[in-house]
ROLUM-364116 format. One record per residue (C-alpha): residue number from 1; z, x, y. Coordinates in nm, 4 decimals, decimal comma. Example, Ala and Ser with C-alpha at 12.3 -4.5 7.8 and 13.67 -1.06 7.14 Angstrom:
// residues 2
REC resi       up     east    north
REC    1   0,7800   1,2300  -0,4500
REC    2   0,7140   1,3670  -0,1060
//
This chain:
// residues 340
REC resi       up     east    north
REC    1   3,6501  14,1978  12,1274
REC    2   3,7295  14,5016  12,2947
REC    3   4,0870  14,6508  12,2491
REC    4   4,1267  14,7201  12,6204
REC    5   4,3393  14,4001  12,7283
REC    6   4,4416  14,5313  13,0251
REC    7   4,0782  14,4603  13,1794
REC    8   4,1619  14,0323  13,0688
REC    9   4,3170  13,7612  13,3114
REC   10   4,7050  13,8075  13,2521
REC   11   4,8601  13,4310  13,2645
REC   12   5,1839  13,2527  13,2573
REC   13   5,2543  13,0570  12,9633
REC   14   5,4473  12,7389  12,8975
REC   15   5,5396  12,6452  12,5190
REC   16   5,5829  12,2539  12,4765
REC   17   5,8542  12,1604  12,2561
REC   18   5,8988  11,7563  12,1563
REC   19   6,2465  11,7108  11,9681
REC   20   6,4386  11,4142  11,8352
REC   21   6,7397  11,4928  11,5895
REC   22   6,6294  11,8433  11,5520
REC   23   6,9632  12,0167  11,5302
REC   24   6,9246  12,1447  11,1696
REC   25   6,6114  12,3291  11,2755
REC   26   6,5619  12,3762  11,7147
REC   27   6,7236  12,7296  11,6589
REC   28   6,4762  12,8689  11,4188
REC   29   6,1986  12,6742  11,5502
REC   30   6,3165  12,8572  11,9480
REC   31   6,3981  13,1533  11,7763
REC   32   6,0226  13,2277  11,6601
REC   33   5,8923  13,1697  11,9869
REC   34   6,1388  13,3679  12,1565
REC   35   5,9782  13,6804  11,9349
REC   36   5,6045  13,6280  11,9874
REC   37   5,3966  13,9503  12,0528
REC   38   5,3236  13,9555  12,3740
REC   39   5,0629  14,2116  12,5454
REC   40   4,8865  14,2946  12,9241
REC   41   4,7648  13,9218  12,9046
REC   42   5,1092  13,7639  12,8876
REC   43   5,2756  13,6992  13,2261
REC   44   5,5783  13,5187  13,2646
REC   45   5,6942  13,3084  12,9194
REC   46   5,9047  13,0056  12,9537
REC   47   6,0502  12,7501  12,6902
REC   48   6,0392  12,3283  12,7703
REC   49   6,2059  12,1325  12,5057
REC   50   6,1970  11,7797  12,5948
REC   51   6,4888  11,6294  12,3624
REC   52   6,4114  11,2496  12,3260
REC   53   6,6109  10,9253  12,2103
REC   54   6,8611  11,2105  12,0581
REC   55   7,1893  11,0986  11,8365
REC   56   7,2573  11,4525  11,7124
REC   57   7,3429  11,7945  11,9038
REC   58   6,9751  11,9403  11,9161
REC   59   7,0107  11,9727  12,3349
REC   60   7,3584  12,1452  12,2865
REC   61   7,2279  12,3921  12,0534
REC   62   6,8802  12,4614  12,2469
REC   63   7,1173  12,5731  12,4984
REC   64   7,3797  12,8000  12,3350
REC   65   7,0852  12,9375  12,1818
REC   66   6,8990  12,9995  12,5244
REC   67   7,2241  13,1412  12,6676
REC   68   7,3150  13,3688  12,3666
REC   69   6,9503  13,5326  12,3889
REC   70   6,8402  13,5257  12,7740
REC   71   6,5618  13,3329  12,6965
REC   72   6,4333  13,1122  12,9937
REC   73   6,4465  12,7321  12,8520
REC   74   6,3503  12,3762  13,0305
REC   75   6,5849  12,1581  12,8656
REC   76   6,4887  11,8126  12,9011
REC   77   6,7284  11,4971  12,7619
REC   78   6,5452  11,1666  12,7853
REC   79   6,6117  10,8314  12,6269
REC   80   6,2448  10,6763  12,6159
REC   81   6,2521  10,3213  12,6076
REC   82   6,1452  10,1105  12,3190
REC   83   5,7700  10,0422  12,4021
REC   84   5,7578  10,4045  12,4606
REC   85   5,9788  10,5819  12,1357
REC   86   5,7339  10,7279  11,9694
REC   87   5,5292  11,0368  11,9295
REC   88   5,2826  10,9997  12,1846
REC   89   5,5156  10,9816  12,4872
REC   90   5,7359  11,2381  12,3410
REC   91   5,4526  11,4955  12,3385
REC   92   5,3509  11,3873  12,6708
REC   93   5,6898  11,4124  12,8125
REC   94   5,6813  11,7360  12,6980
REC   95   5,3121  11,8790  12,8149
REC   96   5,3453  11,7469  13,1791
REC   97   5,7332  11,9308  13,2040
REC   98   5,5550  12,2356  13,0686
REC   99   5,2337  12,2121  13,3063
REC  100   5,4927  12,1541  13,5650
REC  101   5,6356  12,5206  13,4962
REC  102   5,2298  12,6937  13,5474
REC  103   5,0056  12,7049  13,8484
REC  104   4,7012  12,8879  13,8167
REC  105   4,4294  12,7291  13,6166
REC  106   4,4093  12,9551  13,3696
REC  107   4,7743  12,9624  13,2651
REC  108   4,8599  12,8506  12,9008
REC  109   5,0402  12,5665  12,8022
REC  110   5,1080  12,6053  12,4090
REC  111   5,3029  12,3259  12,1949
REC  112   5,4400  12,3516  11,8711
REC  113   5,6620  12,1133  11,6700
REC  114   6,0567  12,1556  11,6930
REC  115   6,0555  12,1903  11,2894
REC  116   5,7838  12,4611  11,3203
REC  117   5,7902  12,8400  11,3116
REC  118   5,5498  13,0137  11,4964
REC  119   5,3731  13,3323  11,3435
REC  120   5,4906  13,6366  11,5500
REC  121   5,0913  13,7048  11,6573
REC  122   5,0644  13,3024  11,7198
REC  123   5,0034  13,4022  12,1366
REC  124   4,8280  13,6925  12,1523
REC  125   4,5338  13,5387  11,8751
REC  126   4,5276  13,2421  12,1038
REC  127   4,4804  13,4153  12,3903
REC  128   4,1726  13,6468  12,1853
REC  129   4,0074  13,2585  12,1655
REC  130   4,0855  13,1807  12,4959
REC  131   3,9284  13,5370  12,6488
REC  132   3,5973  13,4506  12,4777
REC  133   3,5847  13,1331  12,6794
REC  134   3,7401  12,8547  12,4820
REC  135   3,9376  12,6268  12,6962
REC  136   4,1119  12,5123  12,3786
REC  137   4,2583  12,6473  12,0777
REC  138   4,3638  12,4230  11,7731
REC  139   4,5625  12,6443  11,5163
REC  140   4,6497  12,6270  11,1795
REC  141   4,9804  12,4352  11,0377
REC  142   5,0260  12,5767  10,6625
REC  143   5,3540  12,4622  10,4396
REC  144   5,6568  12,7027  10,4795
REC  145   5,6640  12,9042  10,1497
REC  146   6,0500  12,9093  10,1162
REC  147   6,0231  12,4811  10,1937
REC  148   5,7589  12,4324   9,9999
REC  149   5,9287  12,5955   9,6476
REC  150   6,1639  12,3470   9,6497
REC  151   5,9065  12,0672   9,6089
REC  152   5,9060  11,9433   9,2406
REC  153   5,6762  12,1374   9,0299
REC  154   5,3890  11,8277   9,0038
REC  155   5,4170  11,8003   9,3830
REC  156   5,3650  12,1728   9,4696
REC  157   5,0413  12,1751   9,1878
REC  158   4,9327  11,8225   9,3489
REC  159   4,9224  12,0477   9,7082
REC  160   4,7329  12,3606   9,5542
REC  161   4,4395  12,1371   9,4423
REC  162   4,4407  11,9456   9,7722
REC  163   4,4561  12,3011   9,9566
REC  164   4,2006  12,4556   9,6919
REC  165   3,9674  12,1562   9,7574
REC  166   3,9967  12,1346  10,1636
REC  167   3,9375  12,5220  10,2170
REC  168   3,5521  12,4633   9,9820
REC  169   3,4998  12,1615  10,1846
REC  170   3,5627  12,2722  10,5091
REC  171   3,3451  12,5304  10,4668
REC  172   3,0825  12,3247  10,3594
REC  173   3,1342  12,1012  10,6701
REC  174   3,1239  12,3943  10,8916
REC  175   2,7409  12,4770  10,7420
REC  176   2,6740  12,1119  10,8501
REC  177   2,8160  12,1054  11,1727
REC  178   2,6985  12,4606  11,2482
REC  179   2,8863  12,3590  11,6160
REC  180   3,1916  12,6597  11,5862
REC  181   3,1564  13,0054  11,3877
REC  182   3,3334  13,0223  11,0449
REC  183   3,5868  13,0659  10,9125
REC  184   3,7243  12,7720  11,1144
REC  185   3,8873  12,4764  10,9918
REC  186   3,9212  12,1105  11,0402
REC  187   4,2907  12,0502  11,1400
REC  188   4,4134  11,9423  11,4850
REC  189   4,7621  11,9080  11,4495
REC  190   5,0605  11,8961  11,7364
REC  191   5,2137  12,1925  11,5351
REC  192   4,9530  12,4439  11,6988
REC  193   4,8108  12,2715  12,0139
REC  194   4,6717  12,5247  12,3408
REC  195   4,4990  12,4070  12,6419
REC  196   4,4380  12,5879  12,9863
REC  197   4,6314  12,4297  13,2869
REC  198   4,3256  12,3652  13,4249
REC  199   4,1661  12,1631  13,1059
REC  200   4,5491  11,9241  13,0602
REC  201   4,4821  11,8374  13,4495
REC  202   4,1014  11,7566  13,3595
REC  203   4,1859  11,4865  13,1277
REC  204   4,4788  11,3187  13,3464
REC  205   4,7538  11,4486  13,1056
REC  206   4,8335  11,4304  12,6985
REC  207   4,7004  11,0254  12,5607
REC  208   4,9957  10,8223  12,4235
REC  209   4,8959  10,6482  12,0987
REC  210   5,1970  10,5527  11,9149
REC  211   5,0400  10,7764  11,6281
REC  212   4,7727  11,0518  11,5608
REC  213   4,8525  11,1526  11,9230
REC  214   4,7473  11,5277  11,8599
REC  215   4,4098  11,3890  11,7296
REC  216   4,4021  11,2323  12,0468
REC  217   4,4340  11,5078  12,3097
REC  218   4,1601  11,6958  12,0787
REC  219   3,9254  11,3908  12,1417
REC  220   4,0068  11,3707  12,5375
REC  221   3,9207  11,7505  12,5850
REC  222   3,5831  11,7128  12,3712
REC  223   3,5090  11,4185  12,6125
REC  224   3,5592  11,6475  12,8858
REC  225   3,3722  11,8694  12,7511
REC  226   3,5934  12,1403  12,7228
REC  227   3,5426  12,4053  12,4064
REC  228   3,7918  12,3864  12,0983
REC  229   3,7887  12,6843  11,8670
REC  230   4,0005  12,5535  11,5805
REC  231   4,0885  12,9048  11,4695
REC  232   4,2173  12,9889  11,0905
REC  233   4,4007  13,3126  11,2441
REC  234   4,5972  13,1248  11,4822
REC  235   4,8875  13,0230  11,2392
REC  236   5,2027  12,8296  11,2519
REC  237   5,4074  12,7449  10,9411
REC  238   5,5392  12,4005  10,9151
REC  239   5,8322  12,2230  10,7571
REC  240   5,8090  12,0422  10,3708
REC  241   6,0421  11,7898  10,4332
REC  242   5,9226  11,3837  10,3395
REC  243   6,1653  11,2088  10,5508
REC  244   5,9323  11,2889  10,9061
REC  245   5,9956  11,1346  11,2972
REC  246   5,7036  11,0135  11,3298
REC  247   5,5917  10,7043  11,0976
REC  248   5,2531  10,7120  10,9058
REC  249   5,2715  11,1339  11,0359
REC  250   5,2494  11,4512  10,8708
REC  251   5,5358  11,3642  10,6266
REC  252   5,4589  11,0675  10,5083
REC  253   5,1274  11,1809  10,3852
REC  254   5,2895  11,4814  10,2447
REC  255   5,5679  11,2589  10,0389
REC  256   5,2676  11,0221   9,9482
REC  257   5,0621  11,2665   9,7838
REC  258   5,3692  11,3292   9,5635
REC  259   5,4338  11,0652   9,4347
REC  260   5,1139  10,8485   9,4059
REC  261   4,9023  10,7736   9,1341
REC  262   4,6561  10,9496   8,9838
REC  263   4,3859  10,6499   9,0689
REC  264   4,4775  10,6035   9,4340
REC  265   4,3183  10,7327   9,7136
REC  266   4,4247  11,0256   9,8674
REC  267   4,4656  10,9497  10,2715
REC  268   4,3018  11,1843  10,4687
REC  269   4,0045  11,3213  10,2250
REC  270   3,6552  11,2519  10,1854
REC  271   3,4185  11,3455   9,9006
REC  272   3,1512  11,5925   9,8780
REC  273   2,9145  11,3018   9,8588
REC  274   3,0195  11,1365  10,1685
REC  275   2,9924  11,4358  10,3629
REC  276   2,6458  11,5059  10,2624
REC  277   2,5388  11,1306  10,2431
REC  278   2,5241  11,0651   9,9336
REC  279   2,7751  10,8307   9,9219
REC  280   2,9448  10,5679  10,1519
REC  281   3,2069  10,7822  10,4134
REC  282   3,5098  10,5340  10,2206
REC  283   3,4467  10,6598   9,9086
REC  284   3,7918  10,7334   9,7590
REC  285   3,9102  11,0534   9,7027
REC  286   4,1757  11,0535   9,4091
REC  287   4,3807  11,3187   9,1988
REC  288   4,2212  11,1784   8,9120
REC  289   3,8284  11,2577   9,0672
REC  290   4,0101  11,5959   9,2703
REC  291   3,8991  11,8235   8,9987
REC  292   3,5462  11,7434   8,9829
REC  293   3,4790  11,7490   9,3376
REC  294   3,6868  12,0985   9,4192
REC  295   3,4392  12,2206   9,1265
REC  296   3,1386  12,0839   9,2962
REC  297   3,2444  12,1978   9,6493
REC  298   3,3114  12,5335   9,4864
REC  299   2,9476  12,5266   9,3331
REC  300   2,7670  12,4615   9,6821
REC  301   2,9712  12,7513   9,8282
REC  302   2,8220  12,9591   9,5911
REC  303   2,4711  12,8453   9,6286
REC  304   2,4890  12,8591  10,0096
REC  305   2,6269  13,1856  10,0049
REC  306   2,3851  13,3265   9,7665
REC  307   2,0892  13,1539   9,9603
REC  308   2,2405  13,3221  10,2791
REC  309   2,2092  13,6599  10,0851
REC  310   1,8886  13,8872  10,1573
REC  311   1,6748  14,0158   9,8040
REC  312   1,9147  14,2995   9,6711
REC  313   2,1625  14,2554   9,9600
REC  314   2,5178  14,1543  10,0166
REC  315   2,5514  14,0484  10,3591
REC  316   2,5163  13,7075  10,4807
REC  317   2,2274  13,5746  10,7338
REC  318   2,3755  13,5205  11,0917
REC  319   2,2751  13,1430  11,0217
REC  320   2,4900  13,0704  10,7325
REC  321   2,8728  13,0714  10,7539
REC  322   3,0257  13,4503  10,7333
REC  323   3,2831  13,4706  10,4409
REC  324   3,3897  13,8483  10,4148
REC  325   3,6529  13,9615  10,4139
REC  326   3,8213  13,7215  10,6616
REC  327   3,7925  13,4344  10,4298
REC  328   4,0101  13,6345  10,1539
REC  329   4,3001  13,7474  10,3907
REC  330   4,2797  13,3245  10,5176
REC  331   4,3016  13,2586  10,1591
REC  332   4,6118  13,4897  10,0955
REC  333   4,7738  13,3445  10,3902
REC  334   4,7227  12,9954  10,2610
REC  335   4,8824  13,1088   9,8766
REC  336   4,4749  12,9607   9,7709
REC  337   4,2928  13,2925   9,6144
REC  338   4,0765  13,1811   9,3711
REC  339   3,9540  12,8462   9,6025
REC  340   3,5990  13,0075   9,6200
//
């Protein structure tokens, strides 16, 4: 893409912030997103945190915080009622008060998770996605490094492998799918979630499953058929912590993998063999069988990438999935070198 920005659609943005008992965190989380790069493209930039079923002082501090710095900030304090305390009508609550803020239909509601910080370029490689006509752009959650060294040692290895094995499969699903260019990944996570104004109107609004409600509004813009790039240089970097808001979310799976045993099934991961047929899509993935399968991902890799590789040549045919050098600087970023 073509350095001259200028030229592009500038739009307003809105960033979506869902929050319950968030006061040990809100400021950093507010704090990253008040320092985004921001170039031509970027119009007016406004904060909505939508504080829900709150006991602690995460409103209070949103706003000292918003007051100390300037920075514009929707604060919303709602107690939802039971049927409706969860996650799915606390993102909702806090997509439709950030659509509220935008007009046109090609301003940018982002939404992010109140224990999340936001890369400083999280915006501006959004809107690169956007300006090649995606209406959607699902980013990349990865473990905060400082977070994530206070895991116990087996826990942090028991993540590398599971990171090490996800990055060779994903690239192998990508070569399967062949429907988005690599290096892309597989996550849609409310951590990193952007949509056009005119794409959340198009599907009535964010679905409220009580769980998985990120999956969700993926699913609801593919029925649309609106275009997702799920983009590996759109980053955000996500809490460690085991004791999560939403039950059967992100945490929990992250404090399971810890601590089970070496013969259960990890939640979440299929085998090589599943993906390729081979085997039935249930198959379970375990610690004890990770190994095995990261080596045999690893070998396919190789063997497409050679296959890919013209007599006497390095670089890749346009058909197969292009790994240099992006895929080493994605690899840095994800504390994986080595995975391929």
């Amino acid at each position: 893409m073509s350095d001259d920005r200028e030229a592009l659609v500038s739009r307003n943005i809105a960033v979506a912030v869902p929050a319950r008992n968030e006061a040990a965190r809100i400021r950093s989380c507010l704090e990253s997103l008040r320092r985004l790069e921001r170039d031509a493209r970027v119009g007016r930039v406004e904060l909505v945190l939508a504080a829900n079923n709150c006991s602690d002082e995460t409103s209070a501090i949103a706003r000292a915080w918003a007051g100390e710095t300037s920075t514009p900030l929707h604060c919303l304090e709602v107690d939802l009622p039971e049927g409706r305390a969860h996650a799915g009508w606390a993102r909702r609550l806090a997509l439709d008060a950030a659509a509220d803020t935008l007009a046109a239909a090609d301003d940018l509601i982002l939404c992010t998770d109140a224990d999340t910080l936001a890369a400083p370029d999280w915006l501006v490689r959004t809107l690169d996605h956007l300006d090649r006509g995606y209406d959607a752009v699902a980013g990349l959650a990865v473990l905060r490094p400082d977070e994530l060294r206070r895991l116990p040692k087996l826990h942090r290895r028991r993540l590398d492998r599971i990171r090490r094995y996800e990055f060779a499969f994903d690239y192998l699903k990508a070569y399967r799918e062949r429907e988005e260019a690599w290096p892309r990944h597989f996550y849609e996570g409310g951590a990193s979630i952007a949509l056009t104004l005119e794409s959340y109107r198009a599907i009535g609004g964010a679905p409220t499953p009580r769980v998985s409600e990120d999956k969700a509004l993926f699913a609801a813009l593919r029925a649309a058929g609106r275009l997702i790039r799920h983009a590996r240089d759109v980053r955000v970097h996500t809490s460690c912590r085991l004791d999560g808001r939403a039950p059967g979310g992100a945490a929990d799976t992250l404090a399971r993998w810890g601590v089970q045993g070496e013969g259960e099934p990890l939640w979440g991961l299929k085998t090589v063999g599943a993906l390729q047929g081979l085997e039935p899509d249930d198959t379970p993935l375990t610690f004890a069988r990770l190994e095995a399968e990261t080596r045999t991902a690893r070998r396919l890799v190789r063997r497409l990438r050679n296959d890919a590789a013209p007599e006497g040549g390095r670089r890749r045919s346009a058909t197969a999935p292009y790994v240099e050098p992006v895929i080493r600087r994605t690899l840095d970023a994800l504390g994986a070198v080595g995975a391929l």
